[in-house]
KOLBA-151474 format. One record per residue (C-alpha): residue in one letter; y, z, x. Coordinates in steps of 0.2 Angstrom, whole numbers, plus 5000, padded with zeros to 4 digits. Each point is the difference from the previous one (the first is absolute). Last residue first. Layout:
% residues N
{rest: A Y: Y Z: Z X: X} $
...
% end
This chain:
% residues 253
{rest: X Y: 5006 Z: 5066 X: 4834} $
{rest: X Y: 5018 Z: 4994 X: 5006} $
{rest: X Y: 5006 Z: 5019 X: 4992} $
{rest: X Y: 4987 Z: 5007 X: 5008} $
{rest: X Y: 5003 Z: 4994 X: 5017} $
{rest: X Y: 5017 Z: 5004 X: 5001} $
{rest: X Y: 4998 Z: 5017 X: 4993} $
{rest: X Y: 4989 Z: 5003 X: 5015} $
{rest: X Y: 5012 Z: 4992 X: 5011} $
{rest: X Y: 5014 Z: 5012 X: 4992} $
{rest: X Y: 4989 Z: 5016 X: 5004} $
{rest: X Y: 4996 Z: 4995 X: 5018} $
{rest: X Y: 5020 Z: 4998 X: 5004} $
{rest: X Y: 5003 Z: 5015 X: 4991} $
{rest: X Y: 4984 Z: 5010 X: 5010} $
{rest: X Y: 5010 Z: 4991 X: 5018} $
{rest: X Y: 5017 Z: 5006 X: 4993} $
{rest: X Y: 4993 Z: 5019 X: 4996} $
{rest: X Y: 4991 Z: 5001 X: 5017} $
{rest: X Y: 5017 Z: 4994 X: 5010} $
{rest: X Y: 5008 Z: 5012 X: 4992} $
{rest: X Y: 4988 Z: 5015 X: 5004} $
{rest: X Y: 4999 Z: 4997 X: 5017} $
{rest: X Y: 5020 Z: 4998 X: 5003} $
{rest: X Y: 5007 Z: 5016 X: 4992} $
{rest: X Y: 4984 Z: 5013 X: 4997} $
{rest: X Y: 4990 Z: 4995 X: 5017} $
{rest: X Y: 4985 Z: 5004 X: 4997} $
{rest: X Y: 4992 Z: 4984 X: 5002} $
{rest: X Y: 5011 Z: 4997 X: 5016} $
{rest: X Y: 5014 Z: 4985 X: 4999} $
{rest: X Y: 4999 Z: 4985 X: 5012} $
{rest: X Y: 5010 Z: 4998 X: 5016} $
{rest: X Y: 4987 Z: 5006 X: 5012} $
{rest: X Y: 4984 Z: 4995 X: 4991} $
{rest: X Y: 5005 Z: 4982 X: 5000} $
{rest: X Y: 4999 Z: 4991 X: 4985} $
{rest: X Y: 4991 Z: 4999 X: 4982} $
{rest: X Y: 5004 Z: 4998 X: 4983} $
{rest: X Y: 4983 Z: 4998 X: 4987} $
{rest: X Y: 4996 Z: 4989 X: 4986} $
{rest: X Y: 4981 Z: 5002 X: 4993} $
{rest: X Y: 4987 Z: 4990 X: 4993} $
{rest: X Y: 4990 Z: 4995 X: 4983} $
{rest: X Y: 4999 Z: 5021 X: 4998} $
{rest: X Y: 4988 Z: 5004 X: 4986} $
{rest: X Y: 5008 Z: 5004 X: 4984} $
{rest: X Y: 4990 Z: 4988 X: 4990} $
{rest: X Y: 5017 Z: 4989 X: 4996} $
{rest: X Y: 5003 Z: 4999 X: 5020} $
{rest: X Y: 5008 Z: 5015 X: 5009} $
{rest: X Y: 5013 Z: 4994 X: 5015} $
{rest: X Y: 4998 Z: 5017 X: 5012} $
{rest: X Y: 5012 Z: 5008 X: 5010} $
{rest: X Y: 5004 Z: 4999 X: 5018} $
{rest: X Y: 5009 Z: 5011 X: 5016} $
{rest: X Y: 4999 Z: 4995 X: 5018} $
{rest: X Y: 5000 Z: 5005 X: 5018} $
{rest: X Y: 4998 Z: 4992 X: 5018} $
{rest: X Y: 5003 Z: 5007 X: 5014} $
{rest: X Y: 4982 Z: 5001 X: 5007} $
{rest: X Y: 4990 Z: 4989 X: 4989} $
{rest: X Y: 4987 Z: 5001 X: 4986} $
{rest: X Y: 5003 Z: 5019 X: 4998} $
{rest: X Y: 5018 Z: 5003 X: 5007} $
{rest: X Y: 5006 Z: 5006 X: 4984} $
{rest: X Y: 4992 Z: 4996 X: 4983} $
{rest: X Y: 5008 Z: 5004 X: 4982} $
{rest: X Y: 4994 Z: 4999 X: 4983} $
{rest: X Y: 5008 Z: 4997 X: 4983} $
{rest: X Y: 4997 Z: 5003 X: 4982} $
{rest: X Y: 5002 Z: 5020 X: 5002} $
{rest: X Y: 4984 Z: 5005 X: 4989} $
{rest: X Y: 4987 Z: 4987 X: 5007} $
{rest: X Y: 5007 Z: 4998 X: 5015} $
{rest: X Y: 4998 Z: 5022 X: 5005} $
{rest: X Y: 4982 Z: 4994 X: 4993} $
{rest: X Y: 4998 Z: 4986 X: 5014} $
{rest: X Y: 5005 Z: 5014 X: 5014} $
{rest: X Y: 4990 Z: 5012 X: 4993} $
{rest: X Y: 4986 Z: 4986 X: 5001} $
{rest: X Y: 5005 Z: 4997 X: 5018} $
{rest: X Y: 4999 Z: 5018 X: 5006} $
{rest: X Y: 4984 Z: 5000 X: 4994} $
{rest: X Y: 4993 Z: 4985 X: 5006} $
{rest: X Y: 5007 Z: 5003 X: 5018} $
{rest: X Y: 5005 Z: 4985 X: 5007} $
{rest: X Y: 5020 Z: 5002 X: 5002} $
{rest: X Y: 5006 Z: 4988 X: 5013} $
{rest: X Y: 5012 Z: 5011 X: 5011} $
{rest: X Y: 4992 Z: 4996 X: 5018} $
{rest: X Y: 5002 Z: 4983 X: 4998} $
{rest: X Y: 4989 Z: 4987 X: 4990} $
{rest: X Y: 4986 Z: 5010 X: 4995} $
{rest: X Y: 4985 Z: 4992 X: 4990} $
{rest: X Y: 4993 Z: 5008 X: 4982} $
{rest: X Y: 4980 Z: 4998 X: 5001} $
{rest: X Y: 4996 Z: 4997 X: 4983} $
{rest: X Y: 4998 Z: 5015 X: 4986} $
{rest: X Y: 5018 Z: 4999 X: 4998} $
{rest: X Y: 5000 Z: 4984 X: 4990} $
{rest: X Y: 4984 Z: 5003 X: 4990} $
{rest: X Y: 5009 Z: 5018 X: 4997} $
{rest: X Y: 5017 Z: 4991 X: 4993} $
{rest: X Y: 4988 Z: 4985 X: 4989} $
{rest: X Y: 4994 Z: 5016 X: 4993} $
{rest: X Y: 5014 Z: 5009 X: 4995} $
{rest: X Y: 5008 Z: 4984 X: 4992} $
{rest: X Y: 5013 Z: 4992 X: 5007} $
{rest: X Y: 5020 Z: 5000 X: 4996} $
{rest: X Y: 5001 Z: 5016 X: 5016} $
{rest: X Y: 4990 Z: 4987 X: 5012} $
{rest: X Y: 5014 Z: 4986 X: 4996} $
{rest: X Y: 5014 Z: 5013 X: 5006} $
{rest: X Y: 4990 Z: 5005 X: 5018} $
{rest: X Y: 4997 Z: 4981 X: 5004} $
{rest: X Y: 5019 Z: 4996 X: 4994} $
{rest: X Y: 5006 Z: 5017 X: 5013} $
{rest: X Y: 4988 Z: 4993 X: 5015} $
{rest: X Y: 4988 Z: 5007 X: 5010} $
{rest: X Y: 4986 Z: 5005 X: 4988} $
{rest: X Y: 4999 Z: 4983 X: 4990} $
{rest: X Y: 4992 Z: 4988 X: 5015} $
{rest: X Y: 5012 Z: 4987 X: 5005} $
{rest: X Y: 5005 Z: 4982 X: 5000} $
{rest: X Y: 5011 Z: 4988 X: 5006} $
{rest: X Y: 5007 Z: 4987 X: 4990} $
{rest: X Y: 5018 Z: 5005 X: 5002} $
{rest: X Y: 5002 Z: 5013 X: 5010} $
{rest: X Y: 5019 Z: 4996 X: 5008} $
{rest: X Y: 5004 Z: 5009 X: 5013} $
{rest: X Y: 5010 Z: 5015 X: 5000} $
{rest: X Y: 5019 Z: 4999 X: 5001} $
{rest: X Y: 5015 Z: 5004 X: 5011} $
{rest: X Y: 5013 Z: 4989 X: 4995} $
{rest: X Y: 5000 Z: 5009 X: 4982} $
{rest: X Y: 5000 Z: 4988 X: 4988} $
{rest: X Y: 4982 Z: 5005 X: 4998} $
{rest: X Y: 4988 Z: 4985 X: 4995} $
{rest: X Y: 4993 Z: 4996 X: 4983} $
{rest: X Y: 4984 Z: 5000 X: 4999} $
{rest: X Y: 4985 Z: 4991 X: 4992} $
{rest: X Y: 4979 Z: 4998 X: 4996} $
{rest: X Y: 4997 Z: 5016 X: 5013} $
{rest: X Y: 4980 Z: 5004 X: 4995} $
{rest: X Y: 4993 Z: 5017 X: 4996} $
{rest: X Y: 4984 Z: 5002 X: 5005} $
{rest: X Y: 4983 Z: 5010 X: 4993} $
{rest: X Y: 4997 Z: 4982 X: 4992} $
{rest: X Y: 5016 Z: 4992 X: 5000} $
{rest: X Y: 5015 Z: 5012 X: 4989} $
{rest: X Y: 5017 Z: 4989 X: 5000} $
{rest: X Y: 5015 Z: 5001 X: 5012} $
{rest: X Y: 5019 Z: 5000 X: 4997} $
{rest: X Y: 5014 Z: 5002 X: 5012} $
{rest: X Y: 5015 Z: 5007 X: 5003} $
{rest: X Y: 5010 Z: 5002 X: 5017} $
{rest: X Y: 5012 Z: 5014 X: 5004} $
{rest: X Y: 5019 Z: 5001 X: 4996} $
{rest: X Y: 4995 Z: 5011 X: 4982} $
{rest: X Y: 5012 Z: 4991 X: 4987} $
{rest: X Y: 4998 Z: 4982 X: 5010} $
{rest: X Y: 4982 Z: 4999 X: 5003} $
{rest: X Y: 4995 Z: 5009 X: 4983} $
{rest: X Y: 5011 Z: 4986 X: 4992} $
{rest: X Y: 4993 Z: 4986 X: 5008} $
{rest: X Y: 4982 Z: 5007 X: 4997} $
{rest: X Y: 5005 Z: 5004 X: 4982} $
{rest: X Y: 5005 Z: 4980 X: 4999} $
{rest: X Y: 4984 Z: 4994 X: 5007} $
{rest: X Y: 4988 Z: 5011 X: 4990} $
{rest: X Y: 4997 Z: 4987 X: 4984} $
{rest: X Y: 4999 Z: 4987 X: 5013} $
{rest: X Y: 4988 Z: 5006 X: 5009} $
{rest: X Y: 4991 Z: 5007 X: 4985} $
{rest: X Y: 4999 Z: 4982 X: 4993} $
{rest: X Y: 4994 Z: 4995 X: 5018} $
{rest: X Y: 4985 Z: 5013 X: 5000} $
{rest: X Y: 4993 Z: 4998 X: 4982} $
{rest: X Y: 4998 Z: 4978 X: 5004} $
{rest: X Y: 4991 Z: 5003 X: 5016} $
{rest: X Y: 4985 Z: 5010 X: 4994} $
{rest: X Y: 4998 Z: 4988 X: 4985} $
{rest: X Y: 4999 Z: 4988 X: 5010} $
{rest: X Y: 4988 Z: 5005 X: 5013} $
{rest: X Y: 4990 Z: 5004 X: 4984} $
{rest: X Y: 5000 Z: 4979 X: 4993} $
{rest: X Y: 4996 Z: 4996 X: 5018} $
{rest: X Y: 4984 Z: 5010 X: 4999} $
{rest: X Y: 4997 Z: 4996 X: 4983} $
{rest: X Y: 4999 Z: 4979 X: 5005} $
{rest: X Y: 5012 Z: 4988 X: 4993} $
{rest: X Y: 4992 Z: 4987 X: 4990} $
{rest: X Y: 4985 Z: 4985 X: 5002} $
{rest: X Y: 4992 Z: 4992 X: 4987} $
{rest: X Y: 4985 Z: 4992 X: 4998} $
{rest: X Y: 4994 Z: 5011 X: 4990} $
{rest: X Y: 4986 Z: 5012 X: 4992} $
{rest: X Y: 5011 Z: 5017 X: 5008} $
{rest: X Y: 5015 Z: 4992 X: 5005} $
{rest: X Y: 5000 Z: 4998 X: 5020} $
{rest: X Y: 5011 Z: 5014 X: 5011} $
{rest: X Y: 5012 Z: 4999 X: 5013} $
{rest: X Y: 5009 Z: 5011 X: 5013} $
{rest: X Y: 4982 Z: 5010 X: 4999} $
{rest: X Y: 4998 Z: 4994 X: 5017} $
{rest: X Y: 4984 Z: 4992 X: 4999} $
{rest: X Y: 5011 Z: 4992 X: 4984} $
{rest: X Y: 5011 Z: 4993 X: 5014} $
{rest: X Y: 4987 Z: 4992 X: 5010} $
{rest: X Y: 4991 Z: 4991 X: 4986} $
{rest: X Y: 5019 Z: 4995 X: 4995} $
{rest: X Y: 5004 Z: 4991 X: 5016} $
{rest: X Y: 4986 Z: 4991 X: 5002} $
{rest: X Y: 4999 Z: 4995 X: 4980} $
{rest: X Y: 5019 Z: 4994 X: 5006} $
{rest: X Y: 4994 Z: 4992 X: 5015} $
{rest: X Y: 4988 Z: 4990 X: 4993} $
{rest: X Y: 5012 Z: 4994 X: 4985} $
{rest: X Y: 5012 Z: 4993 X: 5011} $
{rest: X Y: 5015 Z: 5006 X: 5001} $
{rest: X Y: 5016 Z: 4996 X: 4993} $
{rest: X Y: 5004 Z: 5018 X: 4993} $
{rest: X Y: 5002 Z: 4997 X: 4979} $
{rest: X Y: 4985 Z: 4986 X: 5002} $
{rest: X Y: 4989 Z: 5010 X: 5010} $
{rest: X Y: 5002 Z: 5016 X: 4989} $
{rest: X Y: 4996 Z: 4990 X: 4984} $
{rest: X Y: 4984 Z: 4991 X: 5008} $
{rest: X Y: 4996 Z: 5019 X: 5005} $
{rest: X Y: 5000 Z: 5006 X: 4982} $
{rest: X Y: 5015 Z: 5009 X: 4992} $
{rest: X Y: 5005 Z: 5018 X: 4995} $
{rest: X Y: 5017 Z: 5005 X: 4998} $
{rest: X Y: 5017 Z: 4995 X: 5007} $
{rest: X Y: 4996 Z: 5012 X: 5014} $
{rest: X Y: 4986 Z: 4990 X: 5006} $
{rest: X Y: 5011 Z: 4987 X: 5008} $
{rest: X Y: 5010 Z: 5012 X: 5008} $
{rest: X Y: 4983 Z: 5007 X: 5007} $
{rest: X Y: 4994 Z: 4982 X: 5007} $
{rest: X Y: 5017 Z: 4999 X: 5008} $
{rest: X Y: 4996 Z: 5017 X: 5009} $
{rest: X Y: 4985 Z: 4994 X: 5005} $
{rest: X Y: 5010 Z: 4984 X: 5008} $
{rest: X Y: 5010 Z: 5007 X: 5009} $
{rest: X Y: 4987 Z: 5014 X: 5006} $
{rest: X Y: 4988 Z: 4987 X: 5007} $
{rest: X Y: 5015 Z: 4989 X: 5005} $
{rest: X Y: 5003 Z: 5016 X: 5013} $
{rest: X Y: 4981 Z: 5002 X: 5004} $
{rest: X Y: 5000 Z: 4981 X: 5005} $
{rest: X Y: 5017 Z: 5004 X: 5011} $
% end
């Protein structure tokens, strides 16, 4: 219960902070605690980078690290909610799920879906996260990044999920070239047996992709690549659905 109040009270000491710098006799007042324990409290928060004292001050203000975390959160929800309506849409012109993930390191990393209205669905990936060579938003974000930042990538060891993940750098930068003059990219079977999926990339103002929207269900019901009718369509609605968001985006700057 001690660590509990510790964290109550830290994050009351933060609220304080957020209306701009102030002392410690300041903070005390605005939380009711006594001053000790707010000079406590703040010690251990700038230890944290959380919290950081003005250079020749007294005065205390939120910390860079705190200020990044931020400014890494912020991005994601307003693309969330710029997305939400294409996912809906995908969900309901398609039948399979939709979803949106972002580029993490190597990863890309689900941020939303909108389930299948299909009564047989695939499970929800929200929050999980995967390396770029077995998924169809992995293999889009590669094709918007530089040449280099493509061989750092493939110059790792590339794991195998099933016995049709793709790990051969070769193969795979053909793969992330067929993207880069189609729009799109497909996986079958690569992550998971049974499971299959399309995406396109969001582009950001410096081209790069900021994240990809993708249609995916079971591999039984779900149109091939090359398949003329079906593949082809649901292609063209997932690269419209990208192309809107990324005008989205633009036009809220």
């Amino acid at each position: 219960m001690s660590r509990v109040q510790s964290i109550e009270r830290a994050f009351a000491v933060l609220s304080a902070l957020g209306d701009g710098p102030l002392g410690v006799t300041v903070v005390a007042e605005r939380v009711r605690l006594p001053k000790s324990t707010v000079a406590r409290l703040l010690a251990a928060l700038v230890a944290e980078g959380a919290v950081e004292q003005l250079p020749g001050g007294t005065d205390y203000r939120i910390g860079e690290r705190l200020v990044g975390l931020a400014a890494g959160v912020q991005p994601t929800r307003s693309l969330v909610a710029i997305t939400r309506p294409q996912l809906v849409d995908l969900a309901l012109l398609t039948g399979e799920a939709a979803g949106l993930s972002i580029p993490d390191g190597f990863t890309v990393h689900y941020v939303d879906q909108e389930d299948s209205p299909n009564p047989v669905a695939v499970r929800d990936w929200t929050g999980v996260r995967l390396p770029f060579h077995v998924t169809s938003a992995g293999l889009v974000i590669l094709a918007h990044c530089r040449n280099a930042e493509v061989e750092r990538f493939l110059a790792q060891p590339l794991e195998r999920f099933t016995a049709l993940t793709v790990t051969d750098p070769a193969v795979l930068r053909e793969r992330i070239r067929r993207a880069r003059v189609d729009g799109f990219a497909w996986t079958r079977d690569e992550f998971a047996e049974g499971i299959s999926s399309v995406a396109a990339a969001i582009a950001g103002p410096d081209g790069e992709a900021i994240g990809a929207i993708h249609v995916h269900g079971p591999s039984y019901r779900f149109p091939a690549a090359d398949d003329p009718g079906g593949g082809q369509a649901v292609a063209d609605a997932v690269v419209a659905a990208a192309a809107r968001i990324t005008a989205s985006l633009r036009r809220a700057g």
